[in-house]
C-alpha positions as a Python dict, from the first residue, in 0.01 Angstrom:
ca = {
    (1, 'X'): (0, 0, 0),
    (2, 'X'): (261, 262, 78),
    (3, 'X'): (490, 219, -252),
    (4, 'X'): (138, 300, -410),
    (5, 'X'): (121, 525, -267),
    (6, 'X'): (420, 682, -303),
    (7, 'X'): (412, 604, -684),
    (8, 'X'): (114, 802, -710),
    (9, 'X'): (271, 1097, -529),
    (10, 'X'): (559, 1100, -724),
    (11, 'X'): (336, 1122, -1039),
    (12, 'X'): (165, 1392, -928),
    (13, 'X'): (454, 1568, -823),
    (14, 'X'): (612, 1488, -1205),
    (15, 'X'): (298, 1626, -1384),
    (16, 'X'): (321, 1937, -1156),
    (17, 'X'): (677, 2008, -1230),
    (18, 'X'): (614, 1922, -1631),
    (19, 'X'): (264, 2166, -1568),
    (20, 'X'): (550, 2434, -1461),
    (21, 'X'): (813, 2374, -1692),
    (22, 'X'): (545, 2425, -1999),
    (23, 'X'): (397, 2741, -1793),
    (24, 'X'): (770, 2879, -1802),
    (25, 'X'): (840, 2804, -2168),
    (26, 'X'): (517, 2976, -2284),
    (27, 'X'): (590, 3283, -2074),
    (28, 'X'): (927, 3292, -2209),
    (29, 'X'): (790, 3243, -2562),
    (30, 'X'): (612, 3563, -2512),
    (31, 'X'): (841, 3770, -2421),
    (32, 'X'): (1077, 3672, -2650),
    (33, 'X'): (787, 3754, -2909),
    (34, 'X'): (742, 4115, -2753),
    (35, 'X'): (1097, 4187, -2773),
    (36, 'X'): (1086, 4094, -3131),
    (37, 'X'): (779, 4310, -3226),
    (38, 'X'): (979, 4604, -3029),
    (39, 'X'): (1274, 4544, -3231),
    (40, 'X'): (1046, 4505, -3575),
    (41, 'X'): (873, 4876, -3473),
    (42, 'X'): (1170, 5010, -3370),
    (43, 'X'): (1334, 4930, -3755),
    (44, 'X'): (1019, 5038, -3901),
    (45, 'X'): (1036, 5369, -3745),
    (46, 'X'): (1405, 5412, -3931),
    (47, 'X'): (1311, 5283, -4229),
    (48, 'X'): (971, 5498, -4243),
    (49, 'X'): (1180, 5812, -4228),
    (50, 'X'): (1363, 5687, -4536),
    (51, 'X'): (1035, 5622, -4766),
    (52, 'X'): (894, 5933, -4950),
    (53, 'X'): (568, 5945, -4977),
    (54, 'X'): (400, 6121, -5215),
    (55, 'X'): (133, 6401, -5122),
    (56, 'X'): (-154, 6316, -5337),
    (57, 'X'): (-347, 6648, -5282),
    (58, 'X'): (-36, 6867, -5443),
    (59, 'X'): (-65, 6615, -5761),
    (60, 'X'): (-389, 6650, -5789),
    (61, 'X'): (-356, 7049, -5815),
    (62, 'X'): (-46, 7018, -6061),
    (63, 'X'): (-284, 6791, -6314),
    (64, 'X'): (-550, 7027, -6304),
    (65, 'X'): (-277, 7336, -6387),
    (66, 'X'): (-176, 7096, -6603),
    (67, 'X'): (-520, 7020, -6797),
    (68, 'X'): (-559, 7385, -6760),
    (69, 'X'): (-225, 7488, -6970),
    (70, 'X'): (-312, 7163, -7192),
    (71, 'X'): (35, 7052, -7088),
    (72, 'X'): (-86, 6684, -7053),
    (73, 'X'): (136, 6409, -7225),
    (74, 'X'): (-107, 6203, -7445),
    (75, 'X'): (-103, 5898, -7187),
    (76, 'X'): (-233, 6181, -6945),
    (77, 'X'): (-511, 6224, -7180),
    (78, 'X'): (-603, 5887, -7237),
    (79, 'X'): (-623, 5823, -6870),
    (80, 'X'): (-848, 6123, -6806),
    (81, 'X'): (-1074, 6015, -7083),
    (82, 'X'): (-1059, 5634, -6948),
    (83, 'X'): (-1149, 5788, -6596),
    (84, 'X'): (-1488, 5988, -6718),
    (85, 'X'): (-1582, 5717, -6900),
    (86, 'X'): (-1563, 5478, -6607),
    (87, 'X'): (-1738, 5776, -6392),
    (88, 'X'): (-2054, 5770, -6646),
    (89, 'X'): (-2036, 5381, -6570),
    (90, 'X'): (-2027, 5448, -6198),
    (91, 'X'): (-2335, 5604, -6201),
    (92, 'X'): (-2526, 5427, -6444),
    (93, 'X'): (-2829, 5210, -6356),
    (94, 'X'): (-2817, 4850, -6274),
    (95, 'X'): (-2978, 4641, -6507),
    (96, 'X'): (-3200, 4367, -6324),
    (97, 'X'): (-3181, 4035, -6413),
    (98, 'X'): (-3570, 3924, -6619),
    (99, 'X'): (-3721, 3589, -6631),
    (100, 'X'): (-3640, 3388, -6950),
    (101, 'X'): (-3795, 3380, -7297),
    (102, 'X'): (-4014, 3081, -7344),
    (103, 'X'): (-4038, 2911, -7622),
    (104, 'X'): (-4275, 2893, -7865),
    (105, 'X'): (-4332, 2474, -7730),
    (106, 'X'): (-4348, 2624, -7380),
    (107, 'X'): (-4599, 2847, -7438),
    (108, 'X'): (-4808, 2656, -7622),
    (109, 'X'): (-4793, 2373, -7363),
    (110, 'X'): (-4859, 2642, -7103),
    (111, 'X'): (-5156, 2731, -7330),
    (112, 'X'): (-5284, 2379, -7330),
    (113, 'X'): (-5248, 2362, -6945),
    (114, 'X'): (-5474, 2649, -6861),
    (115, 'X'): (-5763, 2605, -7159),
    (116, 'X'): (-5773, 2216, -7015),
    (117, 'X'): (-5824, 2381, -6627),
    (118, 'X'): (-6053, 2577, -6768),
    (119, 'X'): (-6236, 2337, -6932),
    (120, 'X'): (-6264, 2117, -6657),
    (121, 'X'): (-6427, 2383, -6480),
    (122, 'X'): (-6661, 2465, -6725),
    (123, 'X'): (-6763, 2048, -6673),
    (124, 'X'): (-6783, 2088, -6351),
    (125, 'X'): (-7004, 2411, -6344),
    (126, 'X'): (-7228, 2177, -6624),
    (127, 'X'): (-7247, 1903, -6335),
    (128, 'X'): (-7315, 2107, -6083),
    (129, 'X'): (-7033, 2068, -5847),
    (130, 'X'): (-6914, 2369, -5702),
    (131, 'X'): (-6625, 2307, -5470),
    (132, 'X'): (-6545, 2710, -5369),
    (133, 'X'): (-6635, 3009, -5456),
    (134, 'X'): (-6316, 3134, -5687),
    (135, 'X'): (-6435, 2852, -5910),
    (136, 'X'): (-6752, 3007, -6004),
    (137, 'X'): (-6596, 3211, -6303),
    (138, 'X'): (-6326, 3165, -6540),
    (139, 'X'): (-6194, 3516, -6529),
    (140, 'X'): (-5914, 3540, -6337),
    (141, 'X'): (-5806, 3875, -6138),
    (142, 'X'): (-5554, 3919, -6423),
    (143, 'X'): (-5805, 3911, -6658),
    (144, 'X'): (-6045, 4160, -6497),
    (145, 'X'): (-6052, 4484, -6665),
    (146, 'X'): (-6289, 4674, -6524),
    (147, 'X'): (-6085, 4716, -6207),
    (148, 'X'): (-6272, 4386, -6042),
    (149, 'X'): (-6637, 4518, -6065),
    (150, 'X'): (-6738, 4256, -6186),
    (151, 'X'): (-6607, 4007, -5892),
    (152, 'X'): (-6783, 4215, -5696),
    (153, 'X'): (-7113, 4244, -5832),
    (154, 'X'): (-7081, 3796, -5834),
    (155, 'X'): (-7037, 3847, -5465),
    (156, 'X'): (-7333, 4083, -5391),
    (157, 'X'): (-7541, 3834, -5592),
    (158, 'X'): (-7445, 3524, -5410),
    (159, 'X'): (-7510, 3757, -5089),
    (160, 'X'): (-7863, 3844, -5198),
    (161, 'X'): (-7915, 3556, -5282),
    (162, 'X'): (-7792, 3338, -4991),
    (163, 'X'): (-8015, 3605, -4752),
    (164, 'X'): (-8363, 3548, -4977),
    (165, 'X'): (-8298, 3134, -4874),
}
């Protein structure tokens, strides 16, 4: 029982120290890394003071003198005229995307499809089964021009109707 004991202390005790060791090496990582980003600004700074950089604003005002004297080199030119061109193109309006052309076979088959519905309506008008109201009529809201009077009216009917039962 006691070298179990003991065993399992001394395990403990190694994970610990290991637990430590990797504690130490990561904090020592770090650091190392910080000193190395110090050292990387640091060179930056130098090497910052070296780079010209080029004032865009005083450009801009030297092209326009420029334009203005008609001092530009013909690349000049062609860059001015490639930049209003892509300006009108800028502003221009999006063209939205449409659904697609049918064909003639398409349409004819869609054709076929809605005379058959219809006609199987019209049977079933002949035979007296009325399953809902929208399939009293064949006339669609689509195909109601006078601004769906006429739906109306069919409703005030039924209406009057349904009160003198």
């Amino acid at each position: 029982f006691g070298d179990a004991y003991r065993s399992r202390k001394e395990e403990l005790e190694e994970t610990i120290r290991r637990k430590k060791m990797e504690k130490a090496e990561r904090i020592k990582r770090k650091e190392d890394q910080v000193e190395t980003f110090e050292t990387m600004d640091e060179s930056f700074a130098e090497l910052a003071h070296l780079l010209q950089f080029r004032d865009k604003e005083q450009e801009r005002v030297k092209k326009s003198e420029a334009r203005k004297g008609g001092t530009l080199t013909q690349d000049e030119m062609e860059m001015d005229a490639w930049d209003k061109e892509m300006k009108t193109y800028l502003f221009e309006r999006k063209v939205k995307a449409t659904d697609r052309t049918k064909t003639p076979e398409e349409i004819a088959a869609a054709e076929a499809e809605r005379l058959h519905a219809l006609e199987s309506k019209r049977l079933a008008r002949m035979a007296g089964d009325f399953l809902s109201e929208d399939e009293f009529s064949d006339i669609s809201d689509e195909e109601d021009d006078d601004g769906g009077r006429r739906k109306k009216k069919r409703r005030r009917r039924r209406k009057d109707d349904n009160e003198k039962k």
